[in-house]
C-alpha positions as CSV (number, residue, x, y, z in Angstrom):
1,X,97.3,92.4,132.6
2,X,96.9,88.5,132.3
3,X,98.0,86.2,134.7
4,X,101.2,84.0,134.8
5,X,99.8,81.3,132.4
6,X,99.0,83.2,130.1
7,X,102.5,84.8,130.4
8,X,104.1,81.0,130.6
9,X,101.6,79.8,127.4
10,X,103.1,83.4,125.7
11,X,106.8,82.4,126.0
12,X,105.9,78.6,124.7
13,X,104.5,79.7,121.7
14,X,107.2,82.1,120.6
15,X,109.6,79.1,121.9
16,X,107.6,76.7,119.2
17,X,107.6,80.0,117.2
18,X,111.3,80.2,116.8
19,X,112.0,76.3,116.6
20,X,110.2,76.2,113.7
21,X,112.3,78.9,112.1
22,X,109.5,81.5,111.6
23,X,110.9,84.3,114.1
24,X,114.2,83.5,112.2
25,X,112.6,83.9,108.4
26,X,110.8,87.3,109.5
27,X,112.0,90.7,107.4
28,X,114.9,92.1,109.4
29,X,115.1,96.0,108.2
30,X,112.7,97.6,109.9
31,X,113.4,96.3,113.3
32,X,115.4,98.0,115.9
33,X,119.1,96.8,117.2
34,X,117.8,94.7,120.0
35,X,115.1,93.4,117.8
36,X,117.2,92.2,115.5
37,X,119.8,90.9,118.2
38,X,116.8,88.5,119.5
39,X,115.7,87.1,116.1
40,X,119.2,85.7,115.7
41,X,119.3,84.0,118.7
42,X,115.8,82.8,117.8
43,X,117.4,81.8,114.7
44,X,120.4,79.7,116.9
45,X,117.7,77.5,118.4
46,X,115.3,77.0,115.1
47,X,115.0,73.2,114.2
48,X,117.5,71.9,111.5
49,X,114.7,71.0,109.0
50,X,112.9,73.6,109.4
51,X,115.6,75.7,107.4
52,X,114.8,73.7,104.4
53,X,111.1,74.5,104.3
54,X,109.2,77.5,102.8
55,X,108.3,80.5,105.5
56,X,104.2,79.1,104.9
57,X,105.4,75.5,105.7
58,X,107.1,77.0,109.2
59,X,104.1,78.7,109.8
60,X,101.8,76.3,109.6
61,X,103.8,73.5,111.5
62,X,104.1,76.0,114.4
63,X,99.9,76.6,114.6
64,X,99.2,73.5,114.2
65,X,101.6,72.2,117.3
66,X,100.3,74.8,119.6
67,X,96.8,73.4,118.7
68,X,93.3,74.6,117.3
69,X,93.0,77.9,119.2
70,X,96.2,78.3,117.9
71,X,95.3,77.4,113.6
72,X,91.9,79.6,114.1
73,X,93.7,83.1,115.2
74,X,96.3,82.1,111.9
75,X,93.2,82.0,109.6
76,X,91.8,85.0,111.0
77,X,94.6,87.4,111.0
78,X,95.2,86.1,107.3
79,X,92.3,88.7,107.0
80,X,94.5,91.2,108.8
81,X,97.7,92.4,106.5
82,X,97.3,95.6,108.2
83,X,97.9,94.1,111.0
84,X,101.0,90.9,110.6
85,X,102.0,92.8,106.6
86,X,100.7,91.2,103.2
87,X,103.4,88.5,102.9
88,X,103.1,86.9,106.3
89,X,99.2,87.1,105.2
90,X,99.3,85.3,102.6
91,X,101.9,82.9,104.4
92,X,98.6,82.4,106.5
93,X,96.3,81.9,103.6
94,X,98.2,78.7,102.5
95,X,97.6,77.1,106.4
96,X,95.6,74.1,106.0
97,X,93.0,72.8,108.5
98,X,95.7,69.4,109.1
99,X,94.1,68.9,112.6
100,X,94.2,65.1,113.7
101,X,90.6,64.3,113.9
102,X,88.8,62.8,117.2
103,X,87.6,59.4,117.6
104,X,84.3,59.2,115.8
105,X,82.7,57.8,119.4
106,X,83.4,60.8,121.0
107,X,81.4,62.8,117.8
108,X,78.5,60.1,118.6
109,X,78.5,61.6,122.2
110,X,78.7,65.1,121.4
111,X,75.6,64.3,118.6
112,X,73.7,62.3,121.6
113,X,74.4,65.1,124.2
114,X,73.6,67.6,121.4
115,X,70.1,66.5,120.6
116,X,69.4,64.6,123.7
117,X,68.5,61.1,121.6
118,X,70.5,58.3,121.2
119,X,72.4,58.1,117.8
120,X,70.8,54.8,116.7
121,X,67.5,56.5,116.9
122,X,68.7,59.1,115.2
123,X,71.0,58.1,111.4
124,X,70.9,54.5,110.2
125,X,74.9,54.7,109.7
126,X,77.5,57.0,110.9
127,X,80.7,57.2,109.5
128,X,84.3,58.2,110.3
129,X,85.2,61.6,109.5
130,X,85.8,62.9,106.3
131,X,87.6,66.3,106.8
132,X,88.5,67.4,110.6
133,X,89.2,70.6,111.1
134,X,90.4,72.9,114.0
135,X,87.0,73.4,115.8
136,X,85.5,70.5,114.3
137,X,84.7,67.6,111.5
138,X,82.4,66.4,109.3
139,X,80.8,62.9,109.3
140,X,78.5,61.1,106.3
141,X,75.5,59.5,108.0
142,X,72.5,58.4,107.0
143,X,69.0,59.8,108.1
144,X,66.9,56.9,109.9
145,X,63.2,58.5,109.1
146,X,63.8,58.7,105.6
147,X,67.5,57.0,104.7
148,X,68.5,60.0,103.0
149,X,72.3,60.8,103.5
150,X,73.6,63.5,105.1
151,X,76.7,65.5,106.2
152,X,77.1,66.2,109.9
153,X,79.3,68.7,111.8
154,X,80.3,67.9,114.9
155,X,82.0,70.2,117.5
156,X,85.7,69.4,118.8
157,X,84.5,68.0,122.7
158,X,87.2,69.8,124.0
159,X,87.8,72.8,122.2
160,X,85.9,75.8,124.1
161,X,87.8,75.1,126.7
162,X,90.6,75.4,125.5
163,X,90.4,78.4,123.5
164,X,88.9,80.3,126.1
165,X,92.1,79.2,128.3
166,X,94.3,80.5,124.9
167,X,92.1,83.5,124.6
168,X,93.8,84.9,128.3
169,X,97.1,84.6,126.1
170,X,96.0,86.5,123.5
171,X,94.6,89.7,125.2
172,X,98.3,89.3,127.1
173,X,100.0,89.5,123.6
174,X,97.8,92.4,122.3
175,X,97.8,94.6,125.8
176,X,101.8,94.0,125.9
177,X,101.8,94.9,121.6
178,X,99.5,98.6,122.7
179,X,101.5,99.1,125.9
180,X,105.5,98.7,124.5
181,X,104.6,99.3,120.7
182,X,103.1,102.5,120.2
183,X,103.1,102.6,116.5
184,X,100.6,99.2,116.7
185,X,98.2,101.1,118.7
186,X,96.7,102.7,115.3
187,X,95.7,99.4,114.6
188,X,94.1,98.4,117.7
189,X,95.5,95.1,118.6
190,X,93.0,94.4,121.7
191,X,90.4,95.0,118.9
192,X,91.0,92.3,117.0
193,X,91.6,90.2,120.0
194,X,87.9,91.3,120.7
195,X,86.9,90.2,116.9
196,X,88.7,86.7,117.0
197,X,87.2,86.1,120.3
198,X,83.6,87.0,118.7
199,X,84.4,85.0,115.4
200,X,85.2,81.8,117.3
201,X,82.4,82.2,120.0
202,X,80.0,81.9,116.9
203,X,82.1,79.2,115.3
204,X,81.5,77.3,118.2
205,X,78.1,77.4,118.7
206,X,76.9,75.1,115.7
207,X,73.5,76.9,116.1
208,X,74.6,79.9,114.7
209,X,76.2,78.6,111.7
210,X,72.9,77.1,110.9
211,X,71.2,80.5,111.3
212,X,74.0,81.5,108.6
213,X,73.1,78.8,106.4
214,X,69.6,79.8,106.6
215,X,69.8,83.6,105.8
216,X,72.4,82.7,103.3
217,X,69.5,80.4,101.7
218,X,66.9,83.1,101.8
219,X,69.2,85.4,100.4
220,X,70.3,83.6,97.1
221,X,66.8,81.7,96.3
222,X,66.6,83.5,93.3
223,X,69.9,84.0,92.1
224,X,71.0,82.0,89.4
225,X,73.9,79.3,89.6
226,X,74.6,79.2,93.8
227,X,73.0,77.9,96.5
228,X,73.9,76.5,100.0
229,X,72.8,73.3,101.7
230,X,69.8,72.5,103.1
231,X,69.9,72.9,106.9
232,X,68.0,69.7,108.9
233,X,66.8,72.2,112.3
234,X,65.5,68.8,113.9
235,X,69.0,67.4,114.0
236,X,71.0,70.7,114.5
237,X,71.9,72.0,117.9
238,X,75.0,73.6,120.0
239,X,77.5,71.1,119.1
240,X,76.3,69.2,115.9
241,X,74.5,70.3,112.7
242,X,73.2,67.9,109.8
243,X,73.2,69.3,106.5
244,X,72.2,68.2,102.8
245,X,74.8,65.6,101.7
246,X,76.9,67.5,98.9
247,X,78.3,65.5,95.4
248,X,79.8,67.8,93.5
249,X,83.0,68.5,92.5
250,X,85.7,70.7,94.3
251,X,86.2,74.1,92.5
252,X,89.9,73.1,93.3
253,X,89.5,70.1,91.2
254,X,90.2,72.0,87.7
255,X,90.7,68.2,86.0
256,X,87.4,67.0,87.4
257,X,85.6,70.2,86.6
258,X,86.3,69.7,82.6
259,X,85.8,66.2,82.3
260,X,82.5,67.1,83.6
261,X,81.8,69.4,80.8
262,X,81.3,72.5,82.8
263,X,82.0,75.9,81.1
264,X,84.7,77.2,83.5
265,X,84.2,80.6,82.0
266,X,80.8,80.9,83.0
267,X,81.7,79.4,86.3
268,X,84.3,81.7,87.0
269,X,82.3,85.1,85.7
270,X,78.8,83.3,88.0
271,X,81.2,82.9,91.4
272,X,82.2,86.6,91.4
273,X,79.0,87.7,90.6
274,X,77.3,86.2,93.4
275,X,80.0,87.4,95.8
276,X,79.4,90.6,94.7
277,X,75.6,90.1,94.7
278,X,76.0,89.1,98.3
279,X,78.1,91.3,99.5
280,X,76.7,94.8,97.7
281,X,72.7,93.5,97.6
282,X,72.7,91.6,100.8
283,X,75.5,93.2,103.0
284,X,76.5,89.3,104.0
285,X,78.8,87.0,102.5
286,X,81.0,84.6,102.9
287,X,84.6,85.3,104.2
288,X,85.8,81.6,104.0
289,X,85.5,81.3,100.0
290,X,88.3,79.1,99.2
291,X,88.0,76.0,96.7
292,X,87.9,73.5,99.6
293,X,84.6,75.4,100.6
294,X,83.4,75.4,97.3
295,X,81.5,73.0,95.2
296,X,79.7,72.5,91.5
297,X,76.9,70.6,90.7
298,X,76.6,68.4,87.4
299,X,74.4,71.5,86.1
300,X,77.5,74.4,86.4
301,X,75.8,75.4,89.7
302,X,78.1,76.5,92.9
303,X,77.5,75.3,96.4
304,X,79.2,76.6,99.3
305,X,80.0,75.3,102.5
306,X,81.4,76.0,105.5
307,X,79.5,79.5,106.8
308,X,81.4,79.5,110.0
309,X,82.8,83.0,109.0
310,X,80.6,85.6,107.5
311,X,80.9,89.0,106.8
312,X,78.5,91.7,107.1
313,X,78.7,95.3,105.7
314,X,76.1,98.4,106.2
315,X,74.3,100.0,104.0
316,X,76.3,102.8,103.9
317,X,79.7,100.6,103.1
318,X,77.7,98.7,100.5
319,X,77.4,102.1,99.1
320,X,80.9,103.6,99.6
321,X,82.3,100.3,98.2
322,X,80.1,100.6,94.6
323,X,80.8,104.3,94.2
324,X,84.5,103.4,94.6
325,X,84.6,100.5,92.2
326,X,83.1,102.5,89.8
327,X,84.5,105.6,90.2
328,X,87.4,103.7,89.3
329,X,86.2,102.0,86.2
330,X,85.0,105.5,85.4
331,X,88.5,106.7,85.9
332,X,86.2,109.4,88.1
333,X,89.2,109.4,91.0
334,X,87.7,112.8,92.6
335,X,84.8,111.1,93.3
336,X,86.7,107.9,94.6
337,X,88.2,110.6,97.4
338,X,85.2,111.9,98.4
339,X,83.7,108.7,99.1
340,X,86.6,108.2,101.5
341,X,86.3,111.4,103.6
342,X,82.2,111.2,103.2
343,X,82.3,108.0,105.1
344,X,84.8,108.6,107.6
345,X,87.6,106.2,106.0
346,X,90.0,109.3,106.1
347,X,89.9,111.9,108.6
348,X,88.5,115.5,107.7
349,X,92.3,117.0,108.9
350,X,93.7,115.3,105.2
351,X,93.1,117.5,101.6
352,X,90.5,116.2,99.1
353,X,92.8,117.4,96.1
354,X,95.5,115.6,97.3
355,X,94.3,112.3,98.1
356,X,92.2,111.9,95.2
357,X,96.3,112.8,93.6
358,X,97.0,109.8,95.4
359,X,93.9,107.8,94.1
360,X,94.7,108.9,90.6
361,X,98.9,107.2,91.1
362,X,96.5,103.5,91.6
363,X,94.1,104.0,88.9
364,X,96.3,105.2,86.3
365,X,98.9,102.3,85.6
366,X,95.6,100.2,86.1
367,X,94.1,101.4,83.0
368,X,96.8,101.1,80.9
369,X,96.7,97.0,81.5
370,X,94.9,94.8,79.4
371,X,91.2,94.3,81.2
372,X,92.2,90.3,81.9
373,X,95.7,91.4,83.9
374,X,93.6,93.8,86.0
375,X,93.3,92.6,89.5
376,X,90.1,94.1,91.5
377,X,91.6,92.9,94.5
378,X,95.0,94.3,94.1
379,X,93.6,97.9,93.6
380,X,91.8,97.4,96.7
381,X,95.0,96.3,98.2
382,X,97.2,99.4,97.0
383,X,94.0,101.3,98.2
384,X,94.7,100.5,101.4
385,X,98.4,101.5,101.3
386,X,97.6,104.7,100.0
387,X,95.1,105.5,102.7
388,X,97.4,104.3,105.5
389,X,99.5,107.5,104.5
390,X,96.4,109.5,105.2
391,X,96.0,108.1,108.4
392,X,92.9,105.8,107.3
393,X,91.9,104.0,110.8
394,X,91.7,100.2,110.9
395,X,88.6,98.9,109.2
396,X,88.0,95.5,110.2
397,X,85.2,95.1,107.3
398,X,86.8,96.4,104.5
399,X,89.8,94.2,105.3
400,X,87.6,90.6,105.9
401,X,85.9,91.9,101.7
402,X,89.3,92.7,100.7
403,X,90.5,89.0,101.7
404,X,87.6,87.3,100.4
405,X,87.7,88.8,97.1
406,X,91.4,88.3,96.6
407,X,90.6,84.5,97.6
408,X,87.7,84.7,95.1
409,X,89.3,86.0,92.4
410,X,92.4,83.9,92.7
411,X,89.6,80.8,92.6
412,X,88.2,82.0,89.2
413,X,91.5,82.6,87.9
414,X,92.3,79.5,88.1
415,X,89.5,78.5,86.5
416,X,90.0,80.9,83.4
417,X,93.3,82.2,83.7
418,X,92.3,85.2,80.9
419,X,89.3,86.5,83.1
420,X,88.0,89.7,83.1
421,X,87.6,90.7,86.2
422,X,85.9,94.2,84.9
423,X,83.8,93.0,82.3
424,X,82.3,90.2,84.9
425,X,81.5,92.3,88.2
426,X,80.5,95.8,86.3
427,X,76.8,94.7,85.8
428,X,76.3,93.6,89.0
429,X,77.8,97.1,90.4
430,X,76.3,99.0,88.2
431,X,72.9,97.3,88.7
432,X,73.1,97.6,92.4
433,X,74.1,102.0,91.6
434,X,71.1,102.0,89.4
435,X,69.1,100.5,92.3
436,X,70.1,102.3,95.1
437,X,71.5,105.5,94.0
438,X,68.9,106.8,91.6
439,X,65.3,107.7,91.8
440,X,63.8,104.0,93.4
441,X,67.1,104.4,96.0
442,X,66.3,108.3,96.9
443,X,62.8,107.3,97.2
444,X,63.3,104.6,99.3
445,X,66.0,107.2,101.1
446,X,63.4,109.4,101.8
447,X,60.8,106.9,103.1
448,X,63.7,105.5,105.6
449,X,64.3,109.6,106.8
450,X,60.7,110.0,107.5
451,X,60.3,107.2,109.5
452,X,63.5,108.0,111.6
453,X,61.8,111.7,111.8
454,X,59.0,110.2,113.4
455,X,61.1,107.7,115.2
456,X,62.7,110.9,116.7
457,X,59.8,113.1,117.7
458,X,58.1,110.0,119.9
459,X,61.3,110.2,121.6
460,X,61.0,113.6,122.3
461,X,59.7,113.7,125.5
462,X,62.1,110.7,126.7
463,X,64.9,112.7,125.0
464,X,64.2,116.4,127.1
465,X,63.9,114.4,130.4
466,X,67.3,112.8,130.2
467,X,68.4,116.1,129.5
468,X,67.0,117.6,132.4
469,X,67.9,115.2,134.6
470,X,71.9,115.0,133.2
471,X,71.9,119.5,133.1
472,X,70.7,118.9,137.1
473,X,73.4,116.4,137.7
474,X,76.1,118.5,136.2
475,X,74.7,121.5,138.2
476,X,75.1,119.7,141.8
477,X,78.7,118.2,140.4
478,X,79.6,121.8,139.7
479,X,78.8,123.3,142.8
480,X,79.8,120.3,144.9
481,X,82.9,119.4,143.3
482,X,83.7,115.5,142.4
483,X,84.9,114.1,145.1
484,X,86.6,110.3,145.0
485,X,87.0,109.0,149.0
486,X,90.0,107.2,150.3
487,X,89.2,104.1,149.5
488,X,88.8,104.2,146.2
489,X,92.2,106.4,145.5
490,X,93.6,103.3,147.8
491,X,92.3,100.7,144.9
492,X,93.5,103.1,141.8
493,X,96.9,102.8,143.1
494,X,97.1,98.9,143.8
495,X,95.6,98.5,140.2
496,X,98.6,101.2,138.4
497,X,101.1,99.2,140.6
498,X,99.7,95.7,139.5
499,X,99.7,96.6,136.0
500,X,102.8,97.9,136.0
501,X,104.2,94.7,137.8
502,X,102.6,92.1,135.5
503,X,104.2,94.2,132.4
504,X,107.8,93.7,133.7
505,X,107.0,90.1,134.9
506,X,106.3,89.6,130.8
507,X,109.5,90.9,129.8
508,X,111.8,88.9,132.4
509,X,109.5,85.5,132.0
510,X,110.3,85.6,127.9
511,X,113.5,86.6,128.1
512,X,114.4,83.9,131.2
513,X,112.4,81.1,128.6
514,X,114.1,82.5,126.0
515,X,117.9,82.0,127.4
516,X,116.5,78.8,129.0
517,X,116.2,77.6,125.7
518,X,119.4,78.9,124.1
519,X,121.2,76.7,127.2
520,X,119.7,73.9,126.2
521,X,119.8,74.0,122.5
């Protein structure tokens, strides 16, 4: 159930948590008597100033004092509305990466312990950071064997520890959330505890961001108007890689961006494009696409950065998510529904007919719009409160897409407020339909099915083995009974009585901090 740290580093951060006035600025309605009861004493203790500042602000104060573990699960669950609603999500979209950084002789430590050479032998100059962030920073240097300047990323020395010490106290929040909240349990919060943990193991191991760069790079060689930097492999390892130095300007940097000369409506059509390309063609893209992540080049040329999060979809989703976009630019909302049940997205137990009704109430109003005012990632949004009544299960996937494309199409809003979202992906989805779901794609289909025939038949003999062995297994069970001996009924009961114990020990420890802190206050 956790132990009583992570119980103790629980009640601290919903102390910070209602200091900071966010407990207090949380919708009320929905929750129960004693619910509501505890947010206003939450909302007795919350900081003066803090009743003066925007819900985002209190939000990101709050993560950043609890520290980087802390900041990295608010980024990641502003990928989950399903999970924390849309508005604190987008609360958590606005939280900036204000981490102090760390002394630049510490990064030269972590570089030397990285690649097992000294520094000097290494770059001709290393600077202080430029941008520090909550798992690490970035330092310019300059290469020694050819003076060619580079950006290095350098790990946070003390960082892995700590989140694996924060990581007890998450599991604790999401096992108490399954266990006391039964209506979360559709959304599988020890899940996502299970995701985040992933997401940050590969954050932190700078080795595999580099492999991201690289299939990234392979990916997009031949795609017009985006690219990533140049990985240096030599001078990458665990806690450090070195990168292609970047000038360009900030797709944030709308001001800089036309003094430059740079069509911003070719920019903005080229960046969803090759999101789309990535995510439909590829089936890997990048979930961290917002303007601080993203450059241009003096050509009109984007350059991303920052591959720490990535997303990856099947073949199968790639498939389901084109016949869904088009269905709905086709207005073909039958087809939409089908999609849905073929794939799994909503159970067999729901009607067709009436979810494709339900499809239809999204689609509709969306037509009538002018094509600029349509928002692709607002129908994908809706979508997802439509299938929610149908008892659609958590899809941690289709939420990370639906984030990133929101973030992306805000981005190229911005930089052509009248763009047509439509007009701008349907090529791209169309081409990739064309592709994969007419006679090259059924060919291919077909080549891919014989293969797994053969695949299947080698396995044959393998296959009726296991079977013979598992039908004799059962047999013996069947006759002999299954039998558990004393000892092991002894250790059953001492594991119920433990769990049980630490779930009450939650309940009093927050609710002891909690009036500790009331006294005080």
């Amino acid at each position: 159930m956790g132990t009583v740290s992570s119980l103790f580093s629980l009640a601290n951060a919903g102390l910070v948590l209602a200091r900071e006035g966010v407990i207090s600025a949380l919708p009320s309605e929905a929750l129960p008597p004693a619910a509501r009861f505890g947010q206003k004493l939450c909302g007795l203790i919350a900081r003066k100033k803090s009743k003066s500042r925007k819900q985002s602000e209190r939000l990101s104060i709050a993560l950043n004092r609890l520290g980087p573990s802390w900041v990295k699960i608010g980024q990641f669950l502003a990928t989950r509305s399903d999970v924390i609603g849309v508005q604190m999500a987008k609360d958590l979209e606005l939280l900036q990466d204000r981490m102090e950084p760390f002394p630049t002789q510490q990064a030269r430590e972590q570089v030397e312990g990285s690649l097992g050479r000294k520094i000097e032998d290494i770059y001709s100059s290393f600077a202080d950071p430029i941008a520090a962030a909550s798992m690490a920073q970035v330092h310019k240097a300059t290469r020694k064997k050819d003076g060619v300047d580079v950006a290095v990323k350098v790990i946070r020395p003390t960082v892995r520890a700590r989140f694996l010490k924060d990581l007890d106290t998450f599991y604790t929040a999401s096992r108490l959330q399954e266990k006391y909240i039964p209506a979360s349990r559709r959304l599988k919060p020890v899940a996502v505890t299970d995701m985040l943990a992933q997401s940050a193991r590969i954050e932190m191991d700078m080795r595999l961001e580099a492999a991201a760069f690289s299939e990234m790079a392979e990916n997009v060689k031949d795609d017009p108007g985006f690219r990533v930097p140049k990985i240096d492999w030599e001078l990458s390892g665990r806690d450090c890689i070195t990168m292609e130095w970047i000038d360009g300007i900030k797709l944030s940097d709308i001001e800089a961006i036309e003094k430059a000369g740079i069509d911003k409506e070719k920019l903005a059509a080229s960046l969803i494009q090759s999101f789309l390309r990535h995510a439909l063609r590829d089936g890997f893209f990048h979930a961290d696409m917002h303007p601080g992540n993203l450059f241009v080049d003096t050509k009109g040329g984007i350059i991303a950065v920052d591959l720490g999060i990535m997303g990856r979809l099947k073949k199968n989703e790639r498939k389901a998510l084109a016949e869904i976009l088009f269905g709905f630019i086709t207005r073909d909302y039958k087809r939409v529904a089908e999609v849905h049940f073929e794939i799994g997205y909503v159970p067999r137990t729901q009607d067709v007919a009436s979810f494709a009704q339900a499809i239809r109430a999204i689609g509709e109003p969306i037509h009538g719009q002018s094509a600029e005012t349509i928002s692709m990632a607002k129908l994908l949004l809706l979508l997802f409160e439509i299938t929610d009544i149908y008892d659609m299960q958590a899809r941690p996937e289709l939420l990370l897409l639906q984030k990133t494309m929101a973030v992306v199409e805000g981005v190229a809003r911005t930089l052509d407020p009248k763009f047509n979202m439509w007009a701008a992906s349907e090529p791209v989805v169309a081409e990739w339909i064309k592709r994969n779901l007419g006679p090259v794609g059924i060919a291919e289909e077909l080549k891919e099915g014989a293969k797994a025939g053969i695949a299947l038949a080698r396995s044959l003999p393998e296959l009726a083995e296991r079977a013979d062995t598992l039908a004799r297994e059962m047999e013996a069970t069947s006759e002999n009974g299954f039998r558990l001996d004393a000892q092991t009924v002894k250790q059953i009961g001492i594991a119920e009585a433990k769990h049980s114990r630490w779930g009450h020990l939650a309940l009093w420890v927050i609710a002891g901090l909690g009036a500790y802190a009331l006294f005080i206050h």
